[in-house]
Each structure stands twice: as structure tokens, then as C-alpha cells.
C-alpha positions as CSV (number, residue, x, y, z in Angstrom):
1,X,-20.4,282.2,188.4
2,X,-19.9,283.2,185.0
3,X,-17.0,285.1,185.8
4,X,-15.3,283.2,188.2
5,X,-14.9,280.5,185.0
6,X,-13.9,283.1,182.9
7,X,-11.2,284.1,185.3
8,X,-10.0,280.6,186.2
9,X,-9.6,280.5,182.1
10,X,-7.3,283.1,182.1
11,X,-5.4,282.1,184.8
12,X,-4.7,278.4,182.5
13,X,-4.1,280.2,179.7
14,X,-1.5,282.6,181.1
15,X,0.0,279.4,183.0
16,X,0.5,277.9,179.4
17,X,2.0,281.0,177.9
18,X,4.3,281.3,181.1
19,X,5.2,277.7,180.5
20,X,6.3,277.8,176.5
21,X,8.0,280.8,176.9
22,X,10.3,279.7,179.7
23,X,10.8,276.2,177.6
24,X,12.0,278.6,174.5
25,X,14.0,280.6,176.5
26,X,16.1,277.8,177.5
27,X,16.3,276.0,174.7
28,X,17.8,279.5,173.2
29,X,20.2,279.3,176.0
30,X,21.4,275.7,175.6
31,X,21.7,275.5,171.9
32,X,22.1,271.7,170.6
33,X,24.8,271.6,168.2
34,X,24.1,268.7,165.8
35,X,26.8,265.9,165.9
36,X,28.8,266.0,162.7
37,X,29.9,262.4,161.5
38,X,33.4,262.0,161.3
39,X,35.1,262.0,158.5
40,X,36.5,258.8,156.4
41,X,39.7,258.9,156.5
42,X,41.4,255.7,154.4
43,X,44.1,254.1,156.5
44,X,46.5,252.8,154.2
45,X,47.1,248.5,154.1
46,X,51.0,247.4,154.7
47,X,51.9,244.5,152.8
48,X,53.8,241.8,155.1
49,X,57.6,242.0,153.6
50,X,58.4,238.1,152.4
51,X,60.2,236.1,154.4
52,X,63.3,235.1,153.0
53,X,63.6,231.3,152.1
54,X,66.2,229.6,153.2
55,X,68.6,228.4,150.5
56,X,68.5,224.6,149.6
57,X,71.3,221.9,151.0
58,X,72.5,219.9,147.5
59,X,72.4,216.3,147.9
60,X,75.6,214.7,149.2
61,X,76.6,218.1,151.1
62,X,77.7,218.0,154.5
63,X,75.5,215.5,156.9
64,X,74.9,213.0,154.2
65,X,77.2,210.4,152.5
66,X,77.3,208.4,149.6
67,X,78.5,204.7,149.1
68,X,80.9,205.5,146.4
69,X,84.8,206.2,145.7
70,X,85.9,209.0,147.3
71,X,86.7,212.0,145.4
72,X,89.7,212.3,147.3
73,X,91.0,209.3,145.8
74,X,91.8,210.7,142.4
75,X,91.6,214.5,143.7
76,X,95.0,213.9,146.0
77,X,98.4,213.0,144.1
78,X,99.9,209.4,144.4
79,X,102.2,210.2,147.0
80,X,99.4,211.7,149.5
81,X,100.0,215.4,148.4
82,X,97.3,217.4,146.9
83,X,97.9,216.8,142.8
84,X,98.0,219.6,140.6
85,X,96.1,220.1,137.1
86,X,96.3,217.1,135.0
87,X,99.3,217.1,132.3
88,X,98.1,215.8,128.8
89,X,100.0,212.2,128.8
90,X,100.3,210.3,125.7
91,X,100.6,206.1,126.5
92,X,102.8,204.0,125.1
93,X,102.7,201.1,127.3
94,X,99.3,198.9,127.8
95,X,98.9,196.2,130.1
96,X,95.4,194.3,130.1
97,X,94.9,191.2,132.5
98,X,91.0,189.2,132.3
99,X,90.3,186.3,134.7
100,X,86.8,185.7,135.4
101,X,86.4,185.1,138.9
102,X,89.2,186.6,140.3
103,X,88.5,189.6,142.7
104,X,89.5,191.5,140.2
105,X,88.1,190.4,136.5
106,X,90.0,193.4,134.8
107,X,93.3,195.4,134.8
108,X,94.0,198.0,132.2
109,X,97.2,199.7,133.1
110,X,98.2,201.9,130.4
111,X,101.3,204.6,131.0
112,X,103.7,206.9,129.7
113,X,107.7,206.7,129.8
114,X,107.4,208.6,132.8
115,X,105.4,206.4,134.7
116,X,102.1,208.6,134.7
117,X,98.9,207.0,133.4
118,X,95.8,205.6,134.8
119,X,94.8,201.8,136.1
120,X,91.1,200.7,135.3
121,X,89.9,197.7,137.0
122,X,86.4,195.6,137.3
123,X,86.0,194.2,140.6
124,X,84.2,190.7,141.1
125,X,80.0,191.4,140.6
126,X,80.7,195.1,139.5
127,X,79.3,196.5,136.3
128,X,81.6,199.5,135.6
129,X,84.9,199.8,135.3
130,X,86.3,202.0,138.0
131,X,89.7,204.6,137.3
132,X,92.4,206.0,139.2
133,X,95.5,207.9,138.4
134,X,98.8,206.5,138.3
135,X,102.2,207.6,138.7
136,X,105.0,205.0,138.7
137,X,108.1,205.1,141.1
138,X,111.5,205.6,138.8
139,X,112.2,202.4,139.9
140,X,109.4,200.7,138.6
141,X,109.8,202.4,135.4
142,X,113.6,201.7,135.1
143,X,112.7,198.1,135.7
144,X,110.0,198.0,132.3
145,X,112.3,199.7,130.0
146,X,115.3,197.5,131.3
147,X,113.1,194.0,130.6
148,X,111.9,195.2,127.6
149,X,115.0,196.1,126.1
150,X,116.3,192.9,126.8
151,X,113.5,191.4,125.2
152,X,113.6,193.6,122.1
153,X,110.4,193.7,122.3
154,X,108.8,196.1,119.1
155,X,111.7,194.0,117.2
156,X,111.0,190.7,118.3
157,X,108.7,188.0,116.7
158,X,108.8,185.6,119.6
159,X,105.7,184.5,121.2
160,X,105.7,184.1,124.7
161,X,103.1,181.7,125.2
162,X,104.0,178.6,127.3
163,X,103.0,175.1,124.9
164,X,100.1,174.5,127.9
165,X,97.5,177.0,128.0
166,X,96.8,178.1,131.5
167,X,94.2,180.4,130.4
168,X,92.4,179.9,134.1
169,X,95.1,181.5,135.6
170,X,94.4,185.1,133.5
171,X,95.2,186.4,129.9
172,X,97.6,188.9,129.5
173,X,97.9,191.2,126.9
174,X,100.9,193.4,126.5
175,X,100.8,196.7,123.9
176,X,103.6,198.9,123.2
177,X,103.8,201.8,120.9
178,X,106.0,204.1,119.9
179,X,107.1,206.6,117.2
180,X,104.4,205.2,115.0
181,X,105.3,201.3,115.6
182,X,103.4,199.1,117.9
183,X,103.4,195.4,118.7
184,X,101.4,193.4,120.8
185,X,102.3,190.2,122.8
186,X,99.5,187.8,124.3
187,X,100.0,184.8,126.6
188,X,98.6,183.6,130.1
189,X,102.1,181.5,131.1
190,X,105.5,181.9,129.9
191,X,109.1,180.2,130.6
192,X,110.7,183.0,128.8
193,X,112.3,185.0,131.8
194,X,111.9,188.7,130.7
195,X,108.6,187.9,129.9
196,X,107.9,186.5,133.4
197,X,109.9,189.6,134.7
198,X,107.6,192.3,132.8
199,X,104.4,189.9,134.1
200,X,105.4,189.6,137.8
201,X,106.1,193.5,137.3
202,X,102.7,194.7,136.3
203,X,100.9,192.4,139.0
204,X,102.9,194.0,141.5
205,X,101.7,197.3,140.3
206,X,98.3,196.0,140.2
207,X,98.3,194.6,143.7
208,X,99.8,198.7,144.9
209,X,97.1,200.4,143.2
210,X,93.6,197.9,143.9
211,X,95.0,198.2,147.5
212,X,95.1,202.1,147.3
213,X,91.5,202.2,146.0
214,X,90.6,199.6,148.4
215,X,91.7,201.4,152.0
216,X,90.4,204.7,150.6
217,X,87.0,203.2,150.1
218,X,86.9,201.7,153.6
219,X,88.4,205.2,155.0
220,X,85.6,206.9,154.0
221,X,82.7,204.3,154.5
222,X,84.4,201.7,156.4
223,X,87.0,202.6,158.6
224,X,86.9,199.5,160.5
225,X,87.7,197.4,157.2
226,X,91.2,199.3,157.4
227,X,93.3,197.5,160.2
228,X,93.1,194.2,157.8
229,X,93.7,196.3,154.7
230,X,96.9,197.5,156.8
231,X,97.3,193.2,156.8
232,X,97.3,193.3,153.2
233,X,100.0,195.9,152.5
234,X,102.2,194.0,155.1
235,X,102.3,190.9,153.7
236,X,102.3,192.5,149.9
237,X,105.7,194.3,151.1
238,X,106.9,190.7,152.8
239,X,106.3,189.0,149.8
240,X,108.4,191.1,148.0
241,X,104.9,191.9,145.8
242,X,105.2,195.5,145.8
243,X,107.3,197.0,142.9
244,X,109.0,199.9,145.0
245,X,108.4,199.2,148.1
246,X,109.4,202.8,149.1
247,X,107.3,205.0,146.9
248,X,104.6,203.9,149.2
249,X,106.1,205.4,152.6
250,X,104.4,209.4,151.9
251,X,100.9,207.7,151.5
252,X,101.4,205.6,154.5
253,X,102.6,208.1,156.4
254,X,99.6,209.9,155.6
255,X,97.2,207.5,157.1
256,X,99.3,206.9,159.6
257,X,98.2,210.7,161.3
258,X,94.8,210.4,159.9
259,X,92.5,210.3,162.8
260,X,89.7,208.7,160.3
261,X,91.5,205.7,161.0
262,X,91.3,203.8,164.1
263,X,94.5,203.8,166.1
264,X,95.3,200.1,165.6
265,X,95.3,200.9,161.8
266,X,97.6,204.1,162.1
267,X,99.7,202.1,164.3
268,X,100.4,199.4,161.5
269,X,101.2,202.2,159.0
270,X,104.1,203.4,161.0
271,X,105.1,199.8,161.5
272,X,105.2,198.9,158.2
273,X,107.0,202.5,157.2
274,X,109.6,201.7,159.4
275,X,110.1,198.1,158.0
276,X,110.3,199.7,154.6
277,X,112.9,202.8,155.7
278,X,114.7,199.7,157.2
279,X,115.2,197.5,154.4
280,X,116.4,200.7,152.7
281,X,119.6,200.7,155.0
């Protein structure tokens, strides 16, 4: 009995060798290989490149439009043709009219001998003056020195003043100077007739240049104010209330092809061109 135990012990014992030497010789077979971590590697950060900003529109570029004179007014010569740099001009005659409540409260027309100077005028609930550039017709400037002259005017004494004041009609005032003289003649009506002439003369300036203003205002702002502006200028040149009738054809001929302009207003330009060209003939 004893040594059938003693033998079944061997046989477990030998089993258990058997079993750990088999599990050592495949674990010597089938090496693990421990798992290295992999190594840090820094992956470099790309800033986003700005994006460019677009550059700013100034105020009163294209697309928008202001209520004001055009620059074009002042920018472009008298006679419709693109003006060059200013000349330095030295005035030696200076016409002032003030009426309160007239469309126009104040004229200030001053010039040289060649007819090139500037008008300044207040219109009816305005607060600033506004100014344009000038340039009188030989005509018209043959007709001043002519009335003058026959006034002697820097020589003369005489007051032009009619015995009634007519003050609410509009007071003139009437400056010349020249090679260190001046004199200055006020009055608001006269019966002296080269003093009427040199009056009527400067009114019909006036009346060319507040209409100029006037239809390039509405041709920028107000292009449908310009048919009765065209009105205007017809009747003026009727009346015989333009002073050169024909030193307005090159601007009327230039808003007579300006397609700003509506056609019945382009129309009336050439009309009144070719009333002018005809009482040329």
C-alpha cells in the first residue's frame, strides 16, 4: 500500500516537472518583445496668414451723392471746355447789387479788363455765399469800357442817384480801380443813360451766370428741373437780357449732347442755339 502511494507521488511530481519545463521551453521560443512607446515628436503649429482687408470707399465716392454744387461747375471752363490752371487776375472793376427778398439777395461781380473774374451770389434763405468763375465775352467787355468812358467815370464827380430813392428795387454799388485811383458810385435808380447802360449791363451778366449755376445744380441732382431752366435761358435771350447772346452757344451745345439731360431739355438747347446762330446772320 505504502508503495503504491509512493509511486503514484512520483508519477505527480514528474507530471509537474514535465509541465514547467514544456511551459519554459516555449516561452524561450516565443520571446515577448516589450512594446516601446513611441516617441514625441513636436508637430510644428501654422499660423493662419491674415486676410487682407479690403480697402475703405471715401465718402462721396462713386454710389453715393451729395446735395451740393457740382465740382464740375467751377472745374470746367465757361465755354464748356475743360479750364486750365487758374491765372492770377488782378480786379479792377466791382459790381455789388443787395435786395432783400429777391431770389438772389447778393451779386458781387468783380473782373479784370479781360473779362476774367469771379461772381458771388446769396440766394434767397442761404447762409453762404456761393462762387463761380467768370470769363466775360469781348463783347461784353467792349460794352463796359465803352460806357464808362463815356461817363468819365474815375474823373467824374456826378452822382447818379435818381432824386426818389427806389431802394426796394436793389442798391447798387459800382467800384473801379485802376493805376492806384479808385472811385466808387452808389445808387438804386438813375436817369442818367450811361449809368442805366453800365446797370442794365451787369444784370444781364448776372441773369447768364445765376442761370449757369442754376442748370448745373439741377443736372446733377435734379435733372428734371432742367426742361424749365431751358425756359429761362429762352426767354432771357428773347428779352434781349443776355449780354452776348452768343458766348453762350459752346455751353449749350454741351448740354444739348448730354445724355444727363432728358431729351425734351437737350432738344430746347439746340433750339435756342439755332435761334442764337440765326440772329447772328
Amino acid at each position: 500500500m505504502k508503495k503504491i502511494s509512493t509511486a503514484v507521488c512520483l508519477v505527480v511530481v514528474m507530471c509537474s516537472l514535465s509541465a514547467i519545463v514544456s511551459a519554459q521551453a516555449r516561452r524561450s521560443k516565443n520571446p515577448r518583445t516589450p512594446k516601446k512607446a513611441a516617441p514625441e515628436t513636436s508637430v510644428p503649429v501654422t499660423k493662419p496668414s491674415p486676410t487682407p482687408t479690403p480697402p475703405s470707399v471715401p465718402l462721396g465716392g462713386s454710389g453715393s451723392k451729395r446735395n451740393e454744387r457740382p465740382a464740375s461747375a467751377s472745374a470746367a471752363g465757361q465755354n464748356g471746355t475743360p479750364g486750365g490752371a487758374a491765372a492770377k487776375i488782378t480786379p479792377v472793376y466791382f459790381y455789388q447789387f443787395e435786395r432783400p427778398g429777391f431770389q438772389y439777395t447778393r451779386i458781387l461781380i468783380e473782373h479784370d479788363d479781360a473779362g476774367r473774374g469771379q461772381i458771388s451770389f446769396l440766394k434767397h434763405d442761404f447762409e453762404d455765399l456761393m462762387t463761380d468763375p467768370i470769363e466775360l465775352s469781348p463783347v461784353t467787355v467792349s460794352t463796359i469800357k465803352d460806357t464808362l468812358a463815356a461817363m468819365n467815370f474815375l474823373d467824374s464827380a456826378e452822382s447818379y442817384q435818381y432824386a426818389k430813392d427806389y431802394g426796394h428795387l436793389g442798391n447798387i454799388t459800382y467800384t473801379v480801380r485802376r493805376d492806384g485811383r479808385e472811385r466808387t458810385a452808389k445808387f438804386n435808380w438813375t436817369d442818367h443813360k450811361h449809368a442805366r447802360m453800365l446797370m442794365d449791363e451787369y444784370r444781364r451778366i448776372t441773369n447768364e451766370y445765376t442761370w449757369r449755376f442754376e442748370i448745373m445744380l439741377a443736372r446733377e441732382n435734379q435733372p428734371l428741373q432742367t426742361p424749365g431752366l431751358m425756359d429761362t435761358i429762352d426767354r432771357y435771350v428773347g428779352r434781349g437780357e443776355i449780354s452776348d447772346p452768343q458766348h453762350l452757344i459752346p455751353f449749350l451745345k454741351q448740354l444739348s449732347t448730354d445724355e444727363r439731360l432728358p431729351l425734351m431739355a437737350r432738344n430746347r438747347a439746340e433750339k435756342i442755339i439755332k435761334q442764337i446762330e440765326k440772329a447772328m446772320k
